[in-house]
Residue frames as a rotation matrix with the C-alpha (Angstrom) as fourth column:
UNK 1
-0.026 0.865 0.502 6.75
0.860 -0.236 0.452 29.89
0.509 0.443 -0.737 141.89
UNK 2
-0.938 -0.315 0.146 6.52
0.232 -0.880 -0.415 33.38
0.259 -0.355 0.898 142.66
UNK 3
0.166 0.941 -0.294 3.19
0.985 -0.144 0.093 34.20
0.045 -0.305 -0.951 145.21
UNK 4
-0.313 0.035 0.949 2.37
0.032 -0.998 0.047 37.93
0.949 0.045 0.311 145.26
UNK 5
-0.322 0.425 -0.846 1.47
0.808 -0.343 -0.480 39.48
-0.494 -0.838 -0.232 148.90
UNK 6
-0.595 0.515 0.617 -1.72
0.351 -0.524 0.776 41.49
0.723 0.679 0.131 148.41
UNK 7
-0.858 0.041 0.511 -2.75
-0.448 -0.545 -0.709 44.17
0.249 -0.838 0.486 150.34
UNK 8
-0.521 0.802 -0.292 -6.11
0.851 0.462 -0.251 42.48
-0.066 -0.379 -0.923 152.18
UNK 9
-0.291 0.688 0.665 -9.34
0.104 -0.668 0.737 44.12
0.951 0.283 0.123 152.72
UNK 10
-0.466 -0.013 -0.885 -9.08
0.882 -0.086 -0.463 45.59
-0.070 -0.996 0.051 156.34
UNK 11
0.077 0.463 0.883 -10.70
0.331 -0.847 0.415 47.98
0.941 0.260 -0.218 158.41
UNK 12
-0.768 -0.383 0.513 -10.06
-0.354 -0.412 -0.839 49.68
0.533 -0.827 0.181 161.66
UNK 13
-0.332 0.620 -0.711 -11.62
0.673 0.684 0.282 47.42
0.661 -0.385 -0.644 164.14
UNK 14
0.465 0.480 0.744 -14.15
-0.093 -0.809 0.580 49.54
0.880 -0.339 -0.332 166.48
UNK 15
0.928 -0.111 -0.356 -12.26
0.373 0.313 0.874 48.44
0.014 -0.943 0.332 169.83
UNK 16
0.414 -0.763 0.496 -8.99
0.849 0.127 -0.514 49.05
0.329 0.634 0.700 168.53
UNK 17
0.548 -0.575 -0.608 -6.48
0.423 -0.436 0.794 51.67
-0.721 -0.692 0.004 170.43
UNK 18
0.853 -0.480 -0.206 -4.52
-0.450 -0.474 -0.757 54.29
0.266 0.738 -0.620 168.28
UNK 19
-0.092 -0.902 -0.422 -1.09
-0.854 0.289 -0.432 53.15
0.512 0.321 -0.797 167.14
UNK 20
-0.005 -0.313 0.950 -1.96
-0.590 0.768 0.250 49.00
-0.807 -0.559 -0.189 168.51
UNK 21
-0.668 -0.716 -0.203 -0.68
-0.664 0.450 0.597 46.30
-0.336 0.534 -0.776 166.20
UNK 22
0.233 0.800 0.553 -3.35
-0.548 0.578 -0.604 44.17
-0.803 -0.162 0.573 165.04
UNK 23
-0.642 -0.723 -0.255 -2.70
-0.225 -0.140 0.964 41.44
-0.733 0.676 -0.073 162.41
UNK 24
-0.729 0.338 -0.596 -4.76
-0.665 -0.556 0.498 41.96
-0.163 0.759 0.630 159.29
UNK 25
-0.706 0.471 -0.529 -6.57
-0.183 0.600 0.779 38.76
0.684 0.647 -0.337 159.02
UNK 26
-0.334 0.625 -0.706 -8.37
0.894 -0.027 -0.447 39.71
-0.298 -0.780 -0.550 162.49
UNK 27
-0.524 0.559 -0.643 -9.95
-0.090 -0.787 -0.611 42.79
-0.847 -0.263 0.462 161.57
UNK 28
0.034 0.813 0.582 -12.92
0.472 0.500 -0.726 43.18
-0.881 0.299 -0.367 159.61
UNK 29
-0.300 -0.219 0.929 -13.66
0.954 -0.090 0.287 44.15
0.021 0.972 0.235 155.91
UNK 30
0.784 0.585 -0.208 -14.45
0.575 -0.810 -0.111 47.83
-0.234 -0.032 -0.972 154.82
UNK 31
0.168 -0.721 -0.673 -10.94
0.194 -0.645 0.739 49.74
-0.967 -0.254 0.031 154.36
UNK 32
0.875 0.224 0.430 -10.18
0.431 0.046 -0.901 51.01
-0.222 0.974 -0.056 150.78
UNK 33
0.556 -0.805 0.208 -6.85
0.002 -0.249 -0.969 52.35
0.831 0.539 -0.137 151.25
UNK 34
0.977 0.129 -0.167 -3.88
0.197 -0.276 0.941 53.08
0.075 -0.952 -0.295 153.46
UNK 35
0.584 -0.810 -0.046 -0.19
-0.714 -0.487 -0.503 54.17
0.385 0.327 -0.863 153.56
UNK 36
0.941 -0.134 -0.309 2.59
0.281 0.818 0.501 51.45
0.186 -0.559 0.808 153.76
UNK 37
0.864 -0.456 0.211 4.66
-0.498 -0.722 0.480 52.69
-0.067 -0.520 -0.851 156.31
UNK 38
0.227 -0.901 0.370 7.53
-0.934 -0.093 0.345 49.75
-0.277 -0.424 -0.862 156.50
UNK 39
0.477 -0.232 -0.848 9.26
-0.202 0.910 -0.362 46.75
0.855 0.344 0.387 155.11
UNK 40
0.608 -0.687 0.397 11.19
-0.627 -0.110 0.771 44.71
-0.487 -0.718 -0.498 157.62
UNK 41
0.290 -0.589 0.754 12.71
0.601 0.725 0.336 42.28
-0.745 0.356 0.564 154.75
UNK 42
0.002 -0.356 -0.934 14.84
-0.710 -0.659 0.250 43.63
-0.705 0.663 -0.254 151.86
UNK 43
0.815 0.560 -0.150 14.78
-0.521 0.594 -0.613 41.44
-0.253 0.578 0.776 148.61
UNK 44
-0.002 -1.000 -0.023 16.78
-0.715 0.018 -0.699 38.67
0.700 0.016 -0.714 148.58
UNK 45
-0.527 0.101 0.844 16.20
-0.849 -0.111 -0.517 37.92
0.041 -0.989 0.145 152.13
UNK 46
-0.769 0.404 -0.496 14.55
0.421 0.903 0.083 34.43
0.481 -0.145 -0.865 153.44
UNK 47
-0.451 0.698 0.555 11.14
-0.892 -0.367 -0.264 34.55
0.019 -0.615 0.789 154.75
UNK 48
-0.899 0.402 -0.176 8.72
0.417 0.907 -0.053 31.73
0.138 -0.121 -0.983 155.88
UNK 49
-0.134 0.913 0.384 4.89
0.106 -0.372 0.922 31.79
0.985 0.165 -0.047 155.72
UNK 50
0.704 0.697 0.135 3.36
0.413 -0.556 0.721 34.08
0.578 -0.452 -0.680 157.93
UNK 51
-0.086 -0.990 0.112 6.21
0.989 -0.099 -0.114 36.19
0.124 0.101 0.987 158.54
UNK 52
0.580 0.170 -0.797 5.85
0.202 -0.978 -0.061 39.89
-0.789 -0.125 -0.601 159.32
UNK 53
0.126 -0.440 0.889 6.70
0.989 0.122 -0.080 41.48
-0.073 0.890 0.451 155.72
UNK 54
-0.533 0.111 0.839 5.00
0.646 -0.587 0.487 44.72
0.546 0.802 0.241 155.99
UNK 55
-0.293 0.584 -0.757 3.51
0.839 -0.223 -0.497 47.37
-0.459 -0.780 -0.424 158.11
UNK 56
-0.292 0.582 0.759 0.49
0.521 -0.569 0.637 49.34
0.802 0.581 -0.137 156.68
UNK 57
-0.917 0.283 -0.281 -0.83
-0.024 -0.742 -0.670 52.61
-0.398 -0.608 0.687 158.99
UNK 58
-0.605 0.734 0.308 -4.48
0.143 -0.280 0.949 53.05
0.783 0.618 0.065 158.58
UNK 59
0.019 0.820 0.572 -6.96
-0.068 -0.569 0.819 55.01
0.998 -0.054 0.045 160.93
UNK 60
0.421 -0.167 0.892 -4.64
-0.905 -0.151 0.398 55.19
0.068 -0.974 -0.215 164.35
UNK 61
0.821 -0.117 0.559 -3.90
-0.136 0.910 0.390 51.15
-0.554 -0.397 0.732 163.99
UNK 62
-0.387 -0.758 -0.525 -0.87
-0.916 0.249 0.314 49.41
-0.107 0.603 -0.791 162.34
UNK 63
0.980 0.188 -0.063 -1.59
-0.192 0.823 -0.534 46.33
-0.049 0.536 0.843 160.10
UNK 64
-0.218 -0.949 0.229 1.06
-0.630 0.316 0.710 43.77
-0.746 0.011 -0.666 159.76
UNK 65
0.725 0.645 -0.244 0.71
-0.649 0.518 -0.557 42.18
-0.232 0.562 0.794 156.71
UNK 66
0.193 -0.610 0.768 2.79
-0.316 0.703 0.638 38.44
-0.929 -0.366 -0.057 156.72
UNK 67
-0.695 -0.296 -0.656 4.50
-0.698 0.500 0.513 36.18
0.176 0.814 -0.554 153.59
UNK 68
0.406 0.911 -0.070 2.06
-0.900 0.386 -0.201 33.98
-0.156 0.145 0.977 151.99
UNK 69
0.900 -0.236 -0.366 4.81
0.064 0.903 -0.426 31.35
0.431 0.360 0.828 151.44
UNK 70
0.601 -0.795 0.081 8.31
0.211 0.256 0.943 30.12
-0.771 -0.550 0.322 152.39
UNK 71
0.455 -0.846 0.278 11.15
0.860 0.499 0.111 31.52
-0.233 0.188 0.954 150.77
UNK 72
-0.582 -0.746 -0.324 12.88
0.729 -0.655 0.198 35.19
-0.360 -0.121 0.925 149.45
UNK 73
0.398 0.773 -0.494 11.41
0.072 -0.564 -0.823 38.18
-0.914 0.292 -0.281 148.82
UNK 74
-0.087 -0.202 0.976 11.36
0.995 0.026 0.094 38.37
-0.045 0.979 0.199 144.98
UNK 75
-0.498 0.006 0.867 10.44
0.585 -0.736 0.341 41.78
0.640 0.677 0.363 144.67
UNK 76
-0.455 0.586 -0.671 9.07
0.487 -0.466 -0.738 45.03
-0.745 -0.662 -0.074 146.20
UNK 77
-0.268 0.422 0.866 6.11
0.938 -0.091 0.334 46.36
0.220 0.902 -0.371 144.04
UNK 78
0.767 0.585 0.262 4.92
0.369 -0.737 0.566 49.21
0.524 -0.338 -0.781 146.29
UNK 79
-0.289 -0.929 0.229 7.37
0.308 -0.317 -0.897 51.57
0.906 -0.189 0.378 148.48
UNK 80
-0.421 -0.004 -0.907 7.49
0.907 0.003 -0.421 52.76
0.004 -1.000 0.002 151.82
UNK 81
-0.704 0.387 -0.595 5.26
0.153 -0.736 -0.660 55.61
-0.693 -0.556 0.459 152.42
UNK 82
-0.875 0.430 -0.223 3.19
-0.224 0.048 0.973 54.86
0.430 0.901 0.054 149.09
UNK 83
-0.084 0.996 0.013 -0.92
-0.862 -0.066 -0.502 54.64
-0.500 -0.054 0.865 149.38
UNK 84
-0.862 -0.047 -0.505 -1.91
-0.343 0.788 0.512 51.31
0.374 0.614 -0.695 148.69
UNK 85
-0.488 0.867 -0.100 -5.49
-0.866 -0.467 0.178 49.92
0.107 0.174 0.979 148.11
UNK 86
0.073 0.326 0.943 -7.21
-0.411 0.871 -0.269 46.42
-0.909 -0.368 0.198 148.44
UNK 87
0.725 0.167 0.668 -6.15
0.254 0.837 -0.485 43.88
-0.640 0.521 0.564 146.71
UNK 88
0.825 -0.549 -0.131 -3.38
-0.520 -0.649 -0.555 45.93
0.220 0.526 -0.821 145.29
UNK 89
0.710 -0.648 -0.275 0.33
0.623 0.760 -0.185 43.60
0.329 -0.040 0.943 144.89
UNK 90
0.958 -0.283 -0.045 2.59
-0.131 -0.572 0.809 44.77
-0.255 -0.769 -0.585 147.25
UNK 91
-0.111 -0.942 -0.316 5.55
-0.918 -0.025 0.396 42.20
-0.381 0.334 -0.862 146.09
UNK 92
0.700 0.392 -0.597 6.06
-0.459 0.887 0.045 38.72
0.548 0.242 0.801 145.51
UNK 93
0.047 -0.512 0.858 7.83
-0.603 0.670 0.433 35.67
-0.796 -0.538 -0.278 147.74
UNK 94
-0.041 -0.284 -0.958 9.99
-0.830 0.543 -0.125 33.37
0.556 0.791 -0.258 145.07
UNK 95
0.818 0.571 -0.065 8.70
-0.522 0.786 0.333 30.04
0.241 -0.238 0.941 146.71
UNK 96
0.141 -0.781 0.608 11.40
-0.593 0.425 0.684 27.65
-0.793 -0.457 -0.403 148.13
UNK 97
-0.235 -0.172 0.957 13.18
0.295 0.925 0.239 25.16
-0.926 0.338 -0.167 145.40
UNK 98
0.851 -0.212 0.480 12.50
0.387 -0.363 -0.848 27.51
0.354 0.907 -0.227 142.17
């Protein structure tokens, strides 16, 4: 089964330090866009859930945004320096065993 990874709904947390790492499901709602700066998997490639997949830049912080499942990256939908929006599909993870 093929799970999409979808950009979350983040915002730059008010404590937050320019250029510190936070990952996405700790910071609060409110962001409508942001530029993804970096894949570290190529398709193809094994991943396991919660995995670093993806670093997004948005207002001084870096978002890491993780695999939602165990197994290869099926696809990249979005590209490295591309604007990308909540809730927007980034790629997809082809599940282990399909």
């Amino acid at each position: 089964m093929r799970r999409p990874i979808v950009m979350p709904d983040v915002g730059a947390p008010a404590t937050a330090a320019a250029g510190q790492t936070h990952d996405a499901s700790a910071i609060d709602a409110g962001l409508t866009g942001a530029m993804l700066h970096l894949w570290f998997v190529e398709p193809g490639e094994p991943v396991y859930a919660g995995d670093r997949l993806i670093e997004v830049l948005l207002e001084g912080a870096t978002v890491d945004i993780s695999s939602p499942a165990t197994g290869r990256l099926a696809e990249k939908a979005a590209r490295a320096g591309e604007r990308v929006v909540t809730g927007q599909v980034l790629g997809y993870v082809e599940e282990e065993g399909e």
